[in-house]
C-alpha positions as MATLAB code, in Angstrom:
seq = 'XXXXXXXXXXXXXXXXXXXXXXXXXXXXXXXXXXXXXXXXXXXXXXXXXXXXXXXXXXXXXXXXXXXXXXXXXXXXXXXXXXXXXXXXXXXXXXXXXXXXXXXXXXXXXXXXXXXXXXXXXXXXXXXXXXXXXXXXXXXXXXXXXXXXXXXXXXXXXXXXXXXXXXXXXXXXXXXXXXXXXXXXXXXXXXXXXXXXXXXXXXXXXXXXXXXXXXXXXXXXXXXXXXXXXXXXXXXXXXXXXXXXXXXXXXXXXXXXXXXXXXXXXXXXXXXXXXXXXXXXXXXXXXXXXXXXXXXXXXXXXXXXXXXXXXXXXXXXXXXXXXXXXXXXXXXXXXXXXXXXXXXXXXXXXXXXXXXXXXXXXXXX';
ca = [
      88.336  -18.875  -70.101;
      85.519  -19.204  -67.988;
      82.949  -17.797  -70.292;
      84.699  -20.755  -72.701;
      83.846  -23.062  -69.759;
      80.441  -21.915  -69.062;
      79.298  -22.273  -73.160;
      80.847  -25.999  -72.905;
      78.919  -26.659  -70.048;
      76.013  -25.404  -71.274;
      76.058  -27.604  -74.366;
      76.492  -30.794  -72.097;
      73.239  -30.194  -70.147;
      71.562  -29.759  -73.202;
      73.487  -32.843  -74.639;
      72.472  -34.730  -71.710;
      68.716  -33.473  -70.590;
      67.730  -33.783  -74.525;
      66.740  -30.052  -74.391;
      67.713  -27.387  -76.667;
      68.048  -23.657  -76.707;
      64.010  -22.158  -76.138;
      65.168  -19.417  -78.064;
      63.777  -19.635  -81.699;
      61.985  -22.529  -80.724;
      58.412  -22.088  -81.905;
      59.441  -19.545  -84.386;
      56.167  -18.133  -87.230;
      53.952  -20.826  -84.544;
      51.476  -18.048  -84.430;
      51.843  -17.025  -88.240;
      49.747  -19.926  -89.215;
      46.220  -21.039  -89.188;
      45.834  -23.524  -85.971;
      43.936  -25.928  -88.080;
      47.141  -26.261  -90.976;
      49.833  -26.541  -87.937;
      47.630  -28.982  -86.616;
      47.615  -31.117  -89.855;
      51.152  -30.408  -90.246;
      52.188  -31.972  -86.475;
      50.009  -34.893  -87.215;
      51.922  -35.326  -90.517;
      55.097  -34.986  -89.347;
      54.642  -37.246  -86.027;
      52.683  -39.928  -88.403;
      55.962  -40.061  -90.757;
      58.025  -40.007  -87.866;
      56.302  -43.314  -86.155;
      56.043  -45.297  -89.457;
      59.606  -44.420  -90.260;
      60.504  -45.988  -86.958;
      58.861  -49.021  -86.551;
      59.210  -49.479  -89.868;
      62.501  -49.727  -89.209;
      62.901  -51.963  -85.915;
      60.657  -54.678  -87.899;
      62.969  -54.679  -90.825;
      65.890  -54.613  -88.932;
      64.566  -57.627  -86.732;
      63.967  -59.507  -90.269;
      67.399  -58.981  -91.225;
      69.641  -59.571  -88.273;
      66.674  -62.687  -87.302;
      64.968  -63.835  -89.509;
      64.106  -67.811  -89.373;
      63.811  -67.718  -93.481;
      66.570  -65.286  -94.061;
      69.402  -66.680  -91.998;
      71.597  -64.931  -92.056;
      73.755  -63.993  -89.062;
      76.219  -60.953  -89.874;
      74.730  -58.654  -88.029;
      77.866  -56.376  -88.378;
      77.598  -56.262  -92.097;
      73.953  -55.378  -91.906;
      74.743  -52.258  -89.735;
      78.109  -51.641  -92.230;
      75.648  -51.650  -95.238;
      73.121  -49.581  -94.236;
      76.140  -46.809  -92.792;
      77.158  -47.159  -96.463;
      73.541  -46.284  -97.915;
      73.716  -43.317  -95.611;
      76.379  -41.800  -96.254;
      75.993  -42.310 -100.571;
      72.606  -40.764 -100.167;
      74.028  -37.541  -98.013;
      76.949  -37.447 -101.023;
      74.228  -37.974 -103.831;
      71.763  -35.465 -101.969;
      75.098  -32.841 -102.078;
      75.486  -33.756 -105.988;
      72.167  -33.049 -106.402;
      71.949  -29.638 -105.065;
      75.051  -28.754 -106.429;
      74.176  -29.121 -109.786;
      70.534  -28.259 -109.418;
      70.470  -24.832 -107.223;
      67.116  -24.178 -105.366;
      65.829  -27.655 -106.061;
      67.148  -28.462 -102.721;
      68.411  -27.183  -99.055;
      71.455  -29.596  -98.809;
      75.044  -28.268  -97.698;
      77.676  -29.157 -100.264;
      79.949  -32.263  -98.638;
      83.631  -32.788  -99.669;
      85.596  -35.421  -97.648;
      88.370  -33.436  -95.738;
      90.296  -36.090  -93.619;
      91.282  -33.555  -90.944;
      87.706  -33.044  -90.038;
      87.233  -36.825  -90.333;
      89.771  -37.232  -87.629;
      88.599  -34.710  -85.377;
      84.893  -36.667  -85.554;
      86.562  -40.019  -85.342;
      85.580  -40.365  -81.125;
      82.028  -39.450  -82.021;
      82.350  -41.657  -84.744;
      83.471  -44.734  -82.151;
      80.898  -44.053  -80.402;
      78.422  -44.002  -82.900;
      79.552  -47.437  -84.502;
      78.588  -48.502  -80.597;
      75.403  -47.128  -80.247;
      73.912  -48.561  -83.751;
      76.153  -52.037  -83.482;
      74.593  -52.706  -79.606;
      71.441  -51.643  -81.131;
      71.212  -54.230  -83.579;
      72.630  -56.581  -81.518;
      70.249  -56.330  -78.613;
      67.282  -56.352  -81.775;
      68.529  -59.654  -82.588;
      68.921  -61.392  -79.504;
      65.411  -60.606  -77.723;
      61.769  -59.826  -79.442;
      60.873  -56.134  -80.536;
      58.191  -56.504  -77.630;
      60.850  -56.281  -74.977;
      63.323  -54.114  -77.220;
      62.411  -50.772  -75.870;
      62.727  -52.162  -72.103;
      65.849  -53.452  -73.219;
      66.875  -50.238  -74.023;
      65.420  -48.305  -71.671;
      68.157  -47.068  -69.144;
      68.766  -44.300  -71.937;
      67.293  -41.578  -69.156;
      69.139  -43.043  -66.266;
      72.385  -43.228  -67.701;
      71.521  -39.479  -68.736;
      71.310  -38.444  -65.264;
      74.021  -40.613  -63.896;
      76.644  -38.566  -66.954;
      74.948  -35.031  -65.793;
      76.169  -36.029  -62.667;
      79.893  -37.056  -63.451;
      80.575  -34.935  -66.362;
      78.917  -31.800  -65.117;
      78.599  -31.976  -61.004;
      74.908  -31.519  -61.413;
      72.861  -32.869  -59.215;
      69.204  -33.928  -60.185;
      66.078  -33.234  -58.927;
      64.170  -35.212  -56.658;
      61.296  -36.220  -58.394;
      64.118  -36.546  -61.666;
      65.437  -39.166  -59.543;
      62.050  -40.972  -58.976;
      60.979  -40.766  -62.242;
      64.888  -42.872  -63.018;
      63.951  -45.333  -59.962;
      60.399  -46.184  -62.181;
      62.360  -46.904  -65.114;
      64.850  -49.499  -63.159;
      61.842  -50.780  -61.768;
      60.354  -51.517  -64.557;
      63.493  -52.510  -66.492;
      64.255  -55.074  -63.795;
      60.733  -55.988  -63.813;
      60.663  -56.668  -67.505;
      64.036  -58.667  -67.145;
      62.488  -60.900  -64.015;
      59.417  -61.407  -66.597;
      61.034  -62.763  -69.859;
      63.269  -65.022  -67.323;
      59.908  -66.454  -65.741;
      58.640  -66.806  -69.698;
      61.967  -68.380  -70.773;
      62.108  -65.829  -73.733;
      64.699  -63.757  -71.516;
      68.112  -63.202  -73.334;
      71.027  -61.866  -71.077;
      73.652  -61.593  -74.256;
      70.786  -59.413  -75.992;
      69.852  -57.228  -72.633;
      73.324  -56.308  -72.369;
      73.832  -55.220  -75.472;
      70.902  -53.048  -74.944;
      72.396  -51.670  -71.648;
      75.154  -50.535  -73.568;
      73.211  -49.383  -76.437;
      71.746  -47.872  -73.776;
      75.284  -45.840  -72.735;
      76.230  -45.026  -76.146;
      72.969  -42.567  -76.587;
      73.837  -40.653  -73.884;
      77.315  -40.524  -74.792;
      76.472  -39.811  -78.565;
      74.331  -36.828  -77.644;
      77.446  -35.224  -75.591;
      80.094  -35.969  -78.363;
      77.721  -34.677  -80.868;
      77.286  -31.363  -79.610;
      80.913  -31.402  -78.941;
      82.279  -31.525  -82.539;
      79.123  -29.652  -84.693;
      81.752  -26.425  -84.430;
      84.030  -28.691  -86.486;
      81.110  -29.450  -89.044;
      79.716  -25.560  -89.233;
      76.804  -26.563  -86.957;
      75.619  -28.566  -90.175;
      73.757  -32.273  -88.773;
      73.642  -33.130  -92.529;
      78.004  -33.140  -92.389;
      77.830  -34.430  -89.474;
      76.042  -37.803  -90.740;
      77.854  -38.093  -93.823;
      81.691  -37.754  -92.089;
      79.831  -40.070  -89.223;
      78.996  -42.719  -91.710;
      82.060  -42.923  -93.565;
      84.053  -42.919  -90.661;
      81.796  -45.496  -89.595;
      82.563  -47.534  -92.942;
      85.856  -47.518  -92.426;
      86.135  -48.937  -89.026;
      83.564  -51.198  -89.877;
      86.084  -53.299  -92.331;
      88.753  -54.926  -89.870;
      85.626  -55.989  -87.631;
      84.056  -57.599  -90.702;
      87.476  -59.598  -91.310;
      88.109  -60.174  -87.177;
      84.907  -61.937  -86.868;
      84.367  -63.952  -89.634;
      81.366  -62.203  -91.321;
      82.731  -62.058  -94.758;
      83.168  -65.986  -95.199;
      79.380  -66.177  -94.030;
      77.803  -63.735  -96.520;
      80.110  -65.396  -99.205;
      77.979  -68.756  -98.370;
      75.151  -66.976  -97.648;
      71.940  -68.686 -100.019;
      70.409  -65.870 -100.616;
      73.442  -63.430 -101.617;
      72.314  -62.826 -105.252;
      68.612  -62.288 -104.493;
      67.284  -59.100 -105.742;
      64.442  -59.310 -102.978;
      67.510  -59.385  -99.598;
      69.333  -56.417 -101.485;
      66.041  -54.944 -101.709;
      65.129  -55.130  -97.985;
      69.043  -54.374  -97.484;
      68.702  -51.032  -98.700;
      65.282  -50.357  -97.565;
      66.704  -50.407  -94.641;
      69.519  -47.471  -95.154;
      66.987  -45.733  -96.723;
      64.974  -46.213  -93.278;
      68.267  -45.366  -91.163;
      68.810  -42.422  -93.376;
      65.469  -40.973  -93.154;
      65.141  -41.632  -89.318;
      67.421  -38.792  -88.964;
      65.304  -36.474  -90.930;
      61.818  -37.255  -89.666;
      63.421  -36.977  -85.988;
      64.951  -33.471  -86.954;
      61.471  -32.888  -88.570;
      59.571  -33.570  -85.733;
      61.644  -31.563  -83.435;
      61.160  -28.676  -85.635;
      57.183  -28.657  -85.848;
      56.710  -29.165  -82.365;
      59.776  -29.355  -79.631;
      62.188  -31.122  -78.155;
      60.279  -32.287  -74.982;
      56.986  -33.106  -77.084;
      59.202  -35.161  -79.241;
      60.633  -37.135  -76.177;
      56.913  -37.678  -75.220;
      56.111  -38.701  -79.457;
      59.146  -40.895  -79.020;
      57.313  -42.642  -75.608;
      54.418  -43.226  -77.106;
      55.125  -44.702  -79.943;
      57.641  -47.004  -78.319;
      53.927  -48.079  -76.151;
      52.251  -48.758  -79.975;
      55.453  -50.642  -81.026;
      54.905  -53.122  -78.590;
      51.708  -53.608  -78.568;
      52.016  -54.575  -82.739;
      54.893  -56.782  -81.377;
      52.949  -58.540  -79.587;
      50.129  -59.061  -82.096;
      52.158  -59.354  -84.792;
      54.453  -62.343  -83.520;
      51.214  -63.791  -81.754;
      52.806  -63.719  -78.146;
      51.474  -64.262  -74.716;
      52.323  -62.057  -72.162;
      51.863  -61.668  -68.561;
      50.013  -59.199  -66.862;
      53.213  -58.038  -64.701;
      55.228  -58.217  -67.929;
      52.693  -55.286  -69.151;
      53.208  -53.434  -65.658;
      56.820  -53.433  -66.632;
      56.445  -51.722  -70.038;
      54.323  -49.257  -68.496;
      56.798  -48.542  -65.751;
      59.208  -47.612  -68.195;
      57.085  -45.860  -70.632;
      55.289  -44.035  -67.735;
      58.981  -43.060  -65.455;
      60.045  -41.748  -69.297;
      57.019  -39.886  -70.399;
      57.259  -38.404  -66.445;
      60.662  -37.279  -66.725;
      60.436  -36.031  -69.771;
      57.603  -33.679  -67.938;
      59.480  -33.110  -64.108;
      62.346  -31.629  -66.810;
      60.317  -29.567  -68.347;
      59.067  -28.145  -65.828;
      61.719  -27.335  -63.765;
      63.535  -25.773  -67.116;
      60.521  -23.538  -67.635;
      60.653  -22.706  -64.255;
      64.353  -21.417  -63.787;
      63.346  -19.642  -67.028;
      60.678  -17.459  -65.162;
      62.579  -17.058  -62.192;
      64.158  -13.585  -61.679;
      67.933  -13.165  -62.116;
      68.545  -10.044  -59.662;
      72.318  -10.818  -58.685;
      73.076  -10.182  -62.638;
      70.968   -6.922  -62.319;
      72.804   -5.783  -59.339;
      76.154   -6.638  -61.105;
      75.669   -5.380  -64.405;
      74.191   -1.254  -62.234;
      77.570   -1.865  -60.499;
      79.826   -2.056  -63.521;
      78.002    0.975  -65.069;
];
């Protein structure tokens, strides 16, 4: 029972403090010429920051754009769940039928594990709903500060899920990141670009990462462990619950008037962007497997810092110098945390156990 307790707990501070297990981490590094990894890592990272901001642009298009119209932001996210989870089923065909062309598990729609994903599932539909919400209410410059409380909200669920305390330079590294969040928020208000209804949603967009990592490692044993399962059970789940809230608020009788609902060039960008949302998934997976889970925190950092700096250009705004202190109070409190936790991990790593030693001479 406690050994069961232990494991669970385990898998929550990983869940939480975005690590995994170092074991098997950099596995055949050294088989390989340094100059091929090398080109590899700068492949894989490339694919993984075009894939991304790729992304938050197209998204922002569709959920706000002054030539598309069109406000159903909830159908957006439903469609592009859809495209995800017909590409993990057509994927499954695929490898099915043609053995070796592919690594894909075989999927087959079992409503018992359905259910037992259905919380992560609720939470999920939160996390990518407050996401898009928050991307439509305020600019893709101040997106990431939006949603930057990711960490804190991290530490503060270590801390009631787990009784963990944090570190004290973990803890100053979170007080950078609400200084620069509240900075950013004081900013847009003096600008008159600030949007409370969007910053809220990416509070709780915010909340629902943290919450999706725990959840997730919670119910892989229910999916064999396999991430691929897990998206496509996610995503139909997702579909599902997604229907009443299209009917609840009104979205349907919008896209029905909606101009532009039998234009080959919005169905285009509509998939696009499950194709985007799909592949997201992979390149992050990817990029966690070429390098690690703490360099791909630090990837993720900076290119949230290039993201807003083609925001900026890109939509032609003016920003303040504090406004630019702000972003690089969050960026810099992330990219340090990121680095206080990995050291301290590698450091209870080297540390001598000699109470287990002791133990384990006494029982033999």
């Amino acid at each position: 029972m406690n050994r069961a307790s232990l494991k669970r707990s385990k898998i929550l501070h990983m869940a939480l403090m975005g690590t995994s297990d170092p074991s098997g981490e950099a596995e055949a590094s050294h088989e390989k010429p340094f100059v091929l990894r090398a080109l590899q890592i700068a492949l894989v990272v490339s694919l993984y920051w075009v894939t991304s901001i790729s992304m938050v642009f197209l998204n922002k298009y569709l959920l706000d754009s002054p030539s598309l119209q069109l406000d159903t932001p909830i159908f957006v996210t439903f469609y592009q769940c859809l495209v995800t989870a017909l590409l993990c089923k057509g994927l499954s065909s695929l490898a099915t039928c043609c053995p070796g062309t592919m690594d894909f598990p075989t999927l087959r729609l079992d409503l018992r594990v359905a259910r037992s994903i259905l919380p992560l599932s609720v939470v999920f539909i939160g996390m990518i709903t407050f996401n898009n919400l928050s991307l439509k209410y305020v600019g893709v410059a101040f997106y990431n500060v939006g949603r930057s409380l990711t960490t804190v909200f991290n530490v503060l669920l270590s801390y009631l899920l787990l009784k963990q305390t944090t570190s004290f330079y973990a803890l100053l590294t979170c007080s950078i990141i609400i200084g620069g969040f509240w900075l950013g928020v004081d900013q847009e208000g003096a600008e008159g670009t600030l949007s409370w209804t969007g910053t809220l949603f990416g509070v709780l967009a915010s909340l629902c990462v943290s919450l999706n990592a725990i959840y997730t490692k919670k119910v892989l044993p229910a999916v064999d462990g396999s991430i691929w399962r897990l998206t496509f059970y996610n995503n139909v789940n997702a579909c599902v619950l997604f229907l009443p809230l299209l009917l609840l608020l009104g979205e349907l009788p919008a896209l029905y008037n909606f101009p532009q609902l039998g234009s080959a060039h919005f169905w285009g960008m509509m998939t696009l962007g499950g194709l985007l949302g799909f592949a997201i998934g992979y390149v992050t997976g990817l990029q966690i497997k070429f390098t690690s889970p703490l360099t791909h925190n630090v990837s993720g950092t900076a290119k949230a810092c290039a993201q807003t700096v083609l925001a900026v250009l890109y939509y032609e705004e003016t920003k303040s110098f504090l406004w630019w202190v702000s972003n690089m109070m969050v960026l810099g409190g992330s990219s340090a945390y990121t680095w206080v936790r990995g050291w301290e991990m590698k450091k209870t790593e080297e540390e001598p156990r000699p109470k287990e030693d002791e133990k384990s001479n006494v029982e033999v």
